[in-house]
FIKOLZA-1660 file (N, C-alpha, C; in steps of 0.1 Angstrom, whole numbers, plus 5000, padded with zeros to 4 digits):
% residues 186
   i   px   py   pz ch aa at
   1 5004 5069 5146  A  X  N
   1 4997 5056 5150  A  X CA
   1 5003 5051 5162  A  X  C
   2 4995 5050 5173  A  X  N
   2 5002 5046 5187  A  X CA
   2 4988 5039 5191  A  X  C
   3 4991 5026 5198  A  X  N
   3 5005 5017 5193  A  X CA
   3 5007 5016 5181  A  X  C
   4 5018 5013 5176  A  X  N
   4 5025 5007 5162  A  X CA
   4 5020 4997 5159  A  X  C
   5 5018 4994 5147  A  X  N
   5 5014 4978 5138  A  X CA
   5 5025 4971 5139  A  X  C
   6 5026 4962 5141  A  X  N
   6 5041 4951 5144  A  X CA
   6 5049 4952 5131  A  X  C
   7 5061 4953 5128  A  X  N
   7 5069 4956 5120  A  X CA
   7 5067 4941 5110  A  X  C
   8 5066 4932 5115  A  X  N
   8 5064 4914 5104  A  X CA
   8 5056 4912 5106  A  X  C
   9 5044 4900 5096  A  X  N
   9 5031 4900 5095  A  X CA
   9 5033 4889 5085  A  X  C
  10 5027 4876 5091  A  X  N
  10 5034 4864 5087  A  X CA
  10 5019 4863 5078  A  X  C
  11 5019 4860 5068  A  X  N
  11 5004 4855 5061  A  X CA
  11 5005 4847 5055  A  X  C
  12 5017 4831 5059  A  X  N
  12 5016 4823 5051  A  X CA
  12 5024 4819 5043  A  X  C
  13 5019 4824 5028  A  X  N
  13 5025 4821 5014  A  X CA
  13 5034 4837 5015  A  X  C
  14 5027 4847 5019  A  X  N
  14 5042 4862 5021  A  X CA
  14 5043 4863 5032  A  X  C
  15 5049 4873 5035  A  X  N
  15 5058 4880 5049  A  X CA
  15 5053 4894 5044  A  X  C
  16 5051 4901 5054  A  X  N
  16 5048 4917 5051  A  X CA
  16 5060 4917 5065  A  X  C
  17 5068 4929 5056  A  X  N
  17 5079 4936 5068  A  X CA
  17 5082 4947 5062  A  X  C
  18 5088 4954 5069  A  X  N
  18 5095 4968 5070  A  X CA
  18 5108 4966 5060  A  X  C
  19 5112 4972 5053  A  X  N
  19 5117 4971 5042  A  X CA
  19 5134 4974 5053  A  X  C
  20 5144 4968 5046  A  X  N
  20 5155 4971 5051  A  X CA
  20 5168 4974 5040  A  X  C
  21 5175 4982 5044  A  X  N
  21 5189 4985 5031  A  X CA
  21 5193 4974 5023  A  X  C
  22 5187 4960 5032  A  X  N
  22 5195 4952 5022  A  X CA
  22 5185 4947 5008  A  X  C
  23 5172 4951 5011  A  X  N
  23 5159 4949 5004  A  X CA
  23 5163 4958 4991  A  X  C
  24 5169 4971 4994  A  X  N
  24 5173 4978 4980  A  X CA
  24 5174 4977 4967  A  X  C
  25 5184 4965 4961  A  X  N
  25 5188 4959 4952  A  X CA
  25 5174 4947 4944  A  X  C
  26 5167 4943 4955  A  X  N
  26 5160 4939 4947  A  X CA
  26 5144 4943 4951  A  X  C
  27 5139 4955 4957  A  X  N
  27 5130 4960 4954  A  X CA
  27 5134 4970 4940  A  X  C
  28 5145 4980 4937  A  X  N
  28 5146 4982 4924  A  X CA
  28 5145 4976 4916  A  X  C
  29 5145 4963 4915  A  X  N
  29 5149 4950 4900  A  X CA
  29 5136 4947 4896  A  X  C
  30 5126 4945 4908  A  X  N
  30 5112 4943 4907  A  X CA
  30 5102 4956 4903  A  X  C
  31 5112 4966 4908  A  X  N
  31 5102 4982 4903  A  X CA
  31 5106 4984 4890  A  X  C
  32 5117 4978 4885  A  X  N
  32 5124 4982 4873  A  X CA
  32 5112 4974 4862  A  X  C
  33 5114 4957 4866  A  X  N
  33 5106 4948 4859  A  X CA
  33 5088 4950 4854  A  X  C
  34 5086 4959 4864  A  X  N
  34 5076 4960 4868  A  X CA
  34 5067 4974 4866  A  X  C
  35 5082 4980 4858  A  X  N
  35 5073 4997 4854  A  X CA
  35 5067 4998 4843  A  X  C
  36 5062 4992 4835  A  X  N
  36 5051 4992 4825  A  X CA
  36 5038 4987 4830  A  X  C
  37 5037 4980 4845  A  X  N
  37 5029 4974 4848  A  X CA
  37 5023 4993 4858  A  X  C
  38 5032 4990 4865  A  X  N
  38 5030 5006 4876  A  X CA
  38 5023 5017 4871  A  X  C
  39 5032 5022 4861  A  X  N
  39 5033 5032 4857  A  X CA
  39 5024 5040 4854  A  X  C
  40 5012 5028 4848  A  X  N
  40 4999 5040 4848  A  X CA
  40 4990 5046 4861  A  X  C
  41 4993 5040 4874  A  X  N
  41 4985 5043 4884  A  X CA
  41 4992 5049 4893  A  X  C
  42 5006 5046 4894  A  X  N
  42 5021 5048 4902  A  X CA
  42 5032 5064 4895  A  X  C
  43 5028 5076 4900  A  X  N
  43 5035 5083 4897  A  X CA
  43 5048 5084 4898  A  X  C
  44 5052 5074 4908  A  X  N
  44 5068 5074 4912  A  X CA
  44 5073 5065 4902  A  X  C
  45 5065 5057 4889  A  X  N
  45 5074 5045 4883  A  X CA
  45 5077 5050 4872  A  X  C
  46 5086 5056 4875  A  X  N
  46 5092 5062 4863  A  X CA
  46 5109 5055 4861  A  X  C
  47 5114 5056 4849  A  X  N
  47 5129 5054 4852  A  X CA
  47 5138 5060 4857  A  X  C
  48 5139 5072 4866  A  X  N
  48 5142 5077 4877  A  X CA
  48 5141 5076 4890  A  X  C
  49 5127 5070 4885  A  X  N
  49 5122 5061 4902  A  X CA
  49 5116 5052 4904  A  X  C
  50 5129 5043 4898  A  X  N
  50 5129 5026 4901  A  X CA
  50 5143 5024 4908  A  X  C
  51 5150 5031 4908  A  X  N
  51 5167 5034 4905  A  X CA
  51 5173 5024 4921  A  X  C
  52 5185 5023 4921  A  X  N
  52 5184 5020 4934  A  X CA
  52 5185 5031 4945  A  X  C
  53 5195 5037 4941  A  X  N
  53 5195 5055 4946  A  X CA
  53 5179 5055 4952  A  X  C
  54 5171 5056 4940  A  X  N
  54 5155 5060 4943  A  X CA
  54 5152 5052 4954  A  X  C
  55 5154 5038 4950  A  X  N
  55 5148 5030 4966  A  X CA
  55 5156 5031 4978  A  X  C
  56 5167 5036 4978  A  X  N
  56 5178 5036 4990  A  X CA
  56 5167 5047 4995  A  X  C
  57 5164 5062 4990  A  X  N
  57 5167 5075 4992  A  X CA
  57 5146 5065 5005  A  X  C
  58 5141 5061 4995  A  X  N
  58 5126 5054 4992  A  X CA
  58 5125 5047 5013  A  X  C
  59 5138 5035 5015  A  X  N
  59 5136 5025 5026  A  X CA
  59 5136 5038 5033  A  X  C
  60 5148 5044 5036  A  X  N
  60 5153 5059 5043  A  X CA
  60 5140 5064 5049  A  X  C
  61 5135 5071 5037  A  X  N
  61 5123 5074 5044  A  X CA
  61 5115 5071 5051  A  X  C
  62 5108 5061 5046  A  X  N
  62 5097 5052 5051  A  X CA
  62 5100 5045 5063  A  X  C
  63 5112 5041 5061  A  X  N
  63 5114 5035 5079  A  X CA
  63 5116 5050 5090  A  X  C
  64 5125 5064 5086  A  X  N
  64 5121 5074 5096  A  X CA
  64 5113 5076 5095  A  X  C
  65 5097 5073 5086  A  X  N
  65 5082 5083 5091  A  X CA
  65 5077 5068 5103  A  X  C
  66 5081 5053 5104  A  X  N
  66 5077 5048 5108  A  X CA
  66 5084 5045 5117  A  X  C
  67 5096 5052 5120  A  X  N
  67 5102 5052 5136  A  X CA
  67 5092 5061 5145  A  X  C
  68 5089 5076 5134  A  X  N
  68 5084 5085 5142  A  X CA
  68 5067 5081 5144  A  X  C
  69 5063 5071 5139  A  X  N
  69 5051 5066 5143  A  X CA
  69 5039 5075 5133  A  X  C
  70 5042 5075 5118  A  X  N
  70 5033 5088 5111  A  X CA
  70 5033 5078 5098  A  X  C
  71 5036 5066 5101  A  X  N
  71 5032 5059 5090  A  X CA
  71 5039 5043 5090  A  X  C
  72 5032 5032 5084  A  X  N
  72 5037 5023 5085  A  X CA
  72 5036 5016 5068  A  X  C
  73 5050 5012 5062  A  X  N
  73 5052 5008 5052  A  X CA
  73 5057 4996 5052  A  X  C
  74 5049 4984 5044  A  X  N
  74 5058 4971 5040  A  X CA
  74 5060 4968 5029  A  X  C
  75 5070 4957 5028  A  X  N
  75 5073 4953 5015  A  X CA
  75 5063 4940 5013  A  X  C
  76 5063 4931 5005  A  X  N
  76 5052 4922 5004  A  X CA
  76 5066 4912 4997  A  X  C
  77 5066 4899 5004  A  X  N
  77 5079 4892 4999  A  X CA
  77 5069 4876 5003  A  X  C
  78 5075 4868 4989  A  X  N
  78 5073 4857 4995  A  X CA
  78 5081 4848 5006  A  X  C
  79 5073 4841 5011  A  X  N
  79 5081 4836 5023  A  X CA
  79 5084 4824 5020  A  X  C
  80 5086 4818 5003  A  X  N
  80 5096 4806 5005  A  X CA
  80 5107 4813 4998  A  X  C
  81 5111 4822 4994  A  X  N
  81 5123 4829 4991  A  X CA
  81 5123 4840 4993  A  X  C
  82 5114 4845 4997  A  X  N
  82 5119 4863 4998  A  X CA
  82 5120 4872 4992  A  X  C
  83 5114 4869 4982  A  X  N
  83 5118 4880 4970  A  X CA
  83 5101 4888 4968  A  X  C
  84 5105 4901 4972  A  X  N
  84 5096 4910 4968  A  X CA
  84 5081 4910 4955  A  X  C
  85 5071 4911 4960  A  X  N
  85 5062 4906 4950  A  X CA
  85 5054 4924 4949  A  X  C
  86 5057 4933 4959  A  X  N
  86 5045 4946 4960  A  X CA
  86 5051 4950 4974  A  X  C
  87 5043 4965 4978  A  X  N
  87 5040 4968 4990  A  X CA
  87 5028 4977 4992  A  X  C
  88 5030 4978 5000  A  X  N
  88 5018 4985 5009  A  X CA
  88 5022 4997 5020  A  X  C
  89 5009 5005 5024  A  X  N
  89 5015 5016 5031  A  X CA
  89 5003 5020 5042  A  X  C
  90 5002 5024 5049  A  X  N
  90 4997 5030 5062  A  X CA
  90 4997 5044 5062  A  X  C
  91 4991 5055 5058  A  X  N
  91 5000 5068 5058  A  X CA
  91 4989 5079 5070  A  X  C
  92 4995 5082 5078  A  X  N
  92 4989 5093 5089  A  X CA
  92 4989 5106 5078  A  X  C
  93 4982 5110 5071  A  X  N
  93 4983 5119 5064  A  X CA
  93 4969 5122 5062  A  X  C
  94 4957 5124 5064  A  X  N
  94 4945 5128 5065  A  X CA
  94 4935 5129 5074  A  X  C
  95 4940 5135 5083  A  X  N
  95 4937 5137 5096  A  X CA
  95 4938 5132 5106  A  X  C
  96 4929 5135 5119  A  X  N
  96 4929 5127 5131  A  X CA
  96 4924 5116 5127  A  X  C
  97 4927 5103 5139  A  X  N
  97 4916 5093 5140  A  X CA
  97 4916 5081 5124  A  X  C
  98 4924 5087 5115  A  X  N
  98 4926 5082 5104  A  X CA
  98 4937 5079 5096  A  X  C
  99 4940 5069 5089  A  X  N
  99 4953 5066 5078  A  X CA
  99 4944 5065 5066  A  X  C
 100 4953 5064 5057  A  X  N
 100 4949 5060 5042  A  X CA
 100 4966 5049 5038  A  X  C
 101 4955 5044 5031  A  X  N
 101 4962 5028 5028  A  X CA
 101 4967 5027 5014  A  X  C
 102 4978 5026 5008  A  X  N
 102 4983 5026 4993  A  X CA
 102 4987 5012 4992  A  X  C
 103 4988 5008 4977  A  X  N
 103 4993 4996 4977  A  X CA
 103 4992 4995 4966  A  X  C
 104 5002 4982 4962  A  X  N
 104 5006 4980 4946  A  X CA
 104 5013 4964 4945  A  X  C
 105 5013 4958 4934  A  X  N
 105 5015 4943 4930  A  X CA
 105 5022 4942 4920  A  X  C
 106 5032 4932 4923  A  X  N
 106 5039 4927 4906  A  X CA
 106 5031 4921 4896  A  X  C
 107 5028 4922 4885  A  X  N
 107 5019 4916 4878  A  X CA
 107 5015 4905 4877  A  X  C
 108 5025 4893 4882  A  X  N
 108 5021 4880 4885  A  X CA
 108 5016 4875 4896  A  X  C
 109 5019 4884 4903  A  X  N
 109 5008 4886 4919  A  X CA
 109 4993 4887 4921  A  X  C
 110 4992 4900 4910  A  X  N
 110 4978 4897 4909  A  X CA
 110 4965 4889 4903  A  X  C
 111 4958 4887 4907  A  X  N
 111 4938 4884 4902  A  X CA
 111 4946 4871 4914  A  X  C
 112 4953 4864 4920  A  X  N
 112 4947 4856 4932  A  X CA
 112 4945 4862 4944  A  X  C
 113 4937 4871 4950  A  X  N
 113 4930 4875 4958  A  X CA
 113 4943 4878 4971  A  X  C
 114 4958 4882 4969  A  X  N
 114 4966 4886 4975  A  X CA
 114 4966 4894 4979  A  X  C
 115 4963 4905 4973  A  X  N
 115 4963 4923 4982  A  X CA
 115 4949 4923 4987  A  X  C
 116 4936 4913 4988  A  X  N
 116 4926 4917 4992  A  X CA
 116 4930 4910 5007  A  X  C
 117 4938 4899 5008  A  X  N
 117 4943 4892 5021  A  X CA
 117 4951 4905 5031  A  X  C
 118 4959 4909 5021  A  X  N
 118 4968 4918 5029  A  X CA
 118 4962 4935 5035  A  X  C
 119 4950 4942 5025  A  X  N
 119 4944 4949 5027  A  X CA
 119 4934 4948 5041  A  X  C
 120 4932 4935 5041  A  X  N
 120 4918 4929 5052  A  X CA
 120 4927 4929 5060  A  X  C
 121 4938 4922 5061  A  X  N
 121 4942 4920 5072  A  X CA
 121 4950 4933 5083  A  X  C
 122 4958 4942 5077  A  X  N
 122 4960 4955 5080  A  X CA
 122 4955 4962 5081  A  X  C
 123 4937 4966 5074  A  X  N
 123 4925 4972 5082  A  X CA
 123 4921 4966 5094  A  X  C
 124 4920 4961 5096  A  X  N
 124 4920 4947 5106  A  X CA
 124 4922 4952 5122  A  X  C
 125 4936 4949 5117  A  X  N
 125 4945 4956 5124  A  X CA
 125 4947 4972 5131  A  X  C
 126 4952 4977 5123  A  X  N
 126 4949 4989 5124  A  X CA
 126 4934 4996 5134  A  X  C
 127 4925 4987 5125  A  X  N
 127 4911 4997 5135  A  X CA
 127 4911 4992 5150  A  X  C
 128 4920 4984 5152  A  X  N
 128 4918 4978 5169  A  X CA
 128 4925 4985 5179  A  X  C
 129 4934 4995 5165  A  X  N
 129 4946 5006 5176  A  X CA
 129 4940 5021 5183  A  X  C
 130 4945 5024 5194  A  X  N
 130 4936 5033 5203  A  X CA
 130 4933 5046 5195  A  X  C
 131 4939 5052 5184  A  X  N
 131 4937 5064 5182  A  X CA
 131 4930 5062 5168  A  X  C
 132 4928 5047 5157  A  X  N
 132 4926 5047 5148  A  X CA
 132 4912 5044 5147  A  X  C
 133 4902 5055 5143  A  X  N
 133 4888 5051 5136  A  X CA
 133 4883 5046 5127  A  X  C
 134 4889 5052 5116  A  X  N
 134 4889 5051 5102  A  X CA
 134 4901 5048 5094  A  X  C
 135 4895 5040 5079  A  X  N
 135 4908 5039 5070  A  X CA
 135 4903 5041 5061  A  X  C
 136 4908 5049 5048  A  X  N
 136 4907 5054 5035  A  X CA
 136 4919 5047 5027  A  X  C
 137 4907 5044 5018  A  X  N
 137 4918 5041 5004  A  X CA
 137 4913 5049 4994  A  X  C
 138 4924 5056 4986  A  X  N
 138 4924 5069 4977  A  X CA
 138 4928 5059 4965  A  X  C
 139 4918 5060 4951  A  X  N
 139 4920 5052 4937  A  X CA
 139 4912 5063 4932  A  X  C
 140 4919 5062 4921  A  X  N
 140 4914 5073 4902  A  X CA
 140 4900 5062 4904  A  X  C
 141 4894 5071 4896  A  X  N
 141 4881 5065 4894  A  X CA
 141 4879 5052 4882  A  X  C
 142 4892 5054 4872  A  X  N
 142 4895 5047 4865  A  X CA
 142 4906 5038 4870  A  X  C
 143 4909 5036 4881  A  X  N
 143 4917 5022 4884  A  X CA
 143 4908 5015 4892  A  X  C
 144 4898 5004 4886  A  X  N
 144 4887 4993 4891  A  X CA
 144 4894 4987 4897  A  X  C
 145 4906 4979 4897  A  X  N
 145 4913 4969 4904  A  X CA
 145 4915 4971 4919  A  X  C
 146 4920 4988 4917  A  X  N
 146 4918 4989 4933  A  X CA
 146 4908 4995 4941  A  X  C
 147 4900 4996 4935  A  X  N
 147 4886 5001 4938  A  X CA
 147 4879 4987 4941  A  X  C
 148 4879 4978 4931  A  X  N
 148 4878 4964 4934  A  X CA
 148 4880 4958 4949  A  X  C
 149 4894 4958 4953  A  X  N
 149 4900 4957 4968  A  X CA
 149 4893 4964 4979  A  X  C
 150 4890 4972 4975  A  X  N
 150 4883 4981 4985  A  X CA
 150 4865 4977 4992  A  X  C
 151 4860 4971 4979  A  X  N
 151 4843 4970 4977  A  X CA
 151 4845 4958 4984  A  X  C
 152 4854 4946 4979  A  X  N
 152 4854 4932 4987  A  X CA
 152 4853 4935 5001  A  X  C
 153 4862 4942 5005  A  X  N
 153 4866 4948 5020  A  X CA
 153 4857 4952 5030  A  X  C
 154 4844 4954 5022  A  X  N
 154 4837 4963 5030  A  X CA
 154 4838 4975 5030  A  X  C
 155 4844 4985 5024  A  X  N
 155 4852 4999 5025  A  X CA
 155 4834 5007 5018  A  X  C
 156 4834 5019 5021  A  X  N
 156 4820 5024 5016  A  X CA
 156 4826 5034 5008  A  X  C
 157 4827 5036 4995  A  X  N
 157 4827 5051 4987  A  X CA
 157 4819 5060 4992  A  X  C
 158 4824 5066 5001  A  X  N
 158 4818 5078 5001  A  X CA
 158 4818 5090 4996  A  X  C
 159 4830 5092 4987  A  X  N
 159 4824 5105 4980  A  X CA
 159 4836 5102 4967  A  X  C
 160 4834 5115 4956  A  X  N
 160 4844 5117 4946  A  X CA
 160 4848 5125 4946  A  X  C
 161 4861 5135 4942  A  X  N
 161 4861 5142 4940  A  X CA
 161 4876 5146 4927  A  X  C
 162 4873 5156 4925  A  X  N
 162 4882 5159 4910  A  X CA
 162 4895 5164 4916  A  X  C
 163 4908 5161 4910  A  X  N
 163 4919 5161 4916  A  X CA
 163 4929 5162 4903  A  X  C
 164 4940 5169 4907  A  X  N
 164 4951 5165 4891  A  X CA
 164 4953 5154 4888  A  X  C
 165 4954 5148 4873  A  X  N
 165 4958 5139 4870  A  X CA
 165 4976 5138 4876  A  X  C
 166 4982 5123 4883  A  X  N
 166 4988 5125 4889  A  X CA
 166 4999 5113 4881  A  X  C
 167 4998 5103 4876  A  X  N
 167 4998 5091 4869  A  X CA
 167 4991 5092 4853  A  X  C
 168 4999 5085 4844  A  X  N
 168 4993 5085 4835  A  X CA
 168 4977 5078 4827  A  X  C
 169 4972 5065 4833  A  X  N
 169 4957 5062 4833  A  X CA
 169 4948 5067 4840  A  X  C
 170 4951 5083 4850  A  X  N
 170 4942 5087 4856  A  X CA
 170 4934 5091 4853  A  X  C
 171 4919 5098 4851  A  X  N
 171 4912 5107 4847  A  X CA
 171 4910 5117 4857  A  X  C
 172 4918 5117 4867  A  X  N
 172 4915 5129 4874  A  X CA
 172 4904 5132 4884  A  X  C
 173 4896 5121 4888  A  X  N
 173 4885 5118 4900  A  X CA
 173 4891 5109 4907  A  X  C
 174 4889 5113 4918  A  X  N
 174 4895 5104 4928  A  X CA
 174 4885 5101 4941  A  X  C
 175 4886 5086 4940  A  X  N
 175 4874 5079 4951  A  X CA
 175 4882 5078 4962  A  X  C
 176 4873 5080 4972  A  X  N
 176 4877 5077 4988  A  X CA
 176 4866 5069 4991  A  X  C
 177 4873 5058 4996  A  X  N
 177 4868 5044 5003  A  X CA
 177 4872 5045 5015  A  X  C
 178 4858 5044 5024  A  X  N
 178 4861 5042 5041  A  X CA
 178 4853 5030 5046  A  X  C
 179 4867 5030 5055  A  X  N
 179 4859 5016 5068  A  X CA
 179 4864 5017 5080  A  X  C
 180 4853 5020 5088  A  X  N
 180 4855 5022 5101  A  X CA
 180 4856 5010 5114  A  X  C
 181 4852 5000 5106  A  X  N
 181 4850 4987 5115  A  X CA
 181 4860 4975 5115  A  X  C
 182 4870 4969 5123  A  X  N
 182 4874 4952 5115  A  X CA
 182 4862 4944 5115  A  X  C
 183 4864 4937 5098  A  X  N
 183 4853 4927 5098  A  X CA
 183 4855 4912 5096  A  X  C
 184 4870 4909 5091  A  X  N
 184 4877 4897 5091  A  X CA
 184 4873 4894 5080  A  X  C
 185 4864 4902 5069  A  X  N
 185 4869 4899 5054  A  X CA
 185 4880 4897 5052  A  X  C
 186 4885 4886 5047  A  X  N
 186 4902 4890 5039  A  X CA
 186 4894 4875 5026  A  X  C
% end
């Protein structure tokens, strides 16, 4: 992705930023608190990977695939204390001209229309950068909530297709949601 999406992303009531070593401790506490909530749509929320190890190994990552410009990941924190509520992700992994968008919420984050703010706003974004046409968001056919995010959005299902169950409430169809345009839905 060239140019880059700006590393902080003030929206107010959160901060969307780049996750840093010292975020570790309590993005684990919140994935820990929060893996019965995950776990059925989130293959990684397991008790092996909430750990802090897991999120140390987790920031590591995601900040080198977004030095090297192949993906951009935030945390989602509120901005009167900072403390982690979800994140979100950018991922250069399905071809040219395109990202696909992941994302996920602590349980008390969601049904007030937060990840539809931060989804809009990052498609948004994104489609104004020189090489980005498209953005996909990938949901089981049986997770409405984020398929939900997607329809507010503007995003068009264009197709289904059958895929291993990867998470435990999956059934194994997986929708791809595209949108080629910013529309300032949020």
């Amino acid at each position: 992705m060239e140019p880059r999406p700006p590393e902080r992303i003030d929206l107010g009531d959160v901060v969307l930023r780049r996750y840093t070593p010292h975020d570790t401790t309590a993005l684990s506490a919140v994935a820990t608190a929060e893996r019965d909530h995950l776990s059925p749509w989130m293959a990684w929320a397991t008790p092996s990977g909430v750990t802090v190890a897991a999120m140390t190994t987790f920031i590591a990552e995601t900040n080198g695939r977004a030095d090297e410009g192949t993906e951009a990941v935030y945390g989602i924190f509120t901005a009167s204390q900072g403390l982690p509520v979800g994140a979100c992700g950018l991922h250069d992994r399905i071809g040219p001209g395109g990202v696909e968008f992941g994302y996920w919420l602590a349980r008390d984050a969601t049904g007030h229309g937060l990840m539809t703010r931060v989804v809009g706003t990052l498609t948004d974004l994104v489609l104004t950068l020189d090489d980005i046409t498209f953005v996909e968001i990938h949901c089981d056919e049986a997770n409405v909530r984020s398929a939900s995010v997607a329809r507010r959005l503007g995003y068009a299902l264009v197709r289904t297709e059958d895929c291993e169950v990867a998470a435990p409430a999956e059934i194994g169809r997986q929708q791809i949601w595209v949108r080629t345009e910013p529309t300032g839905v949020t």
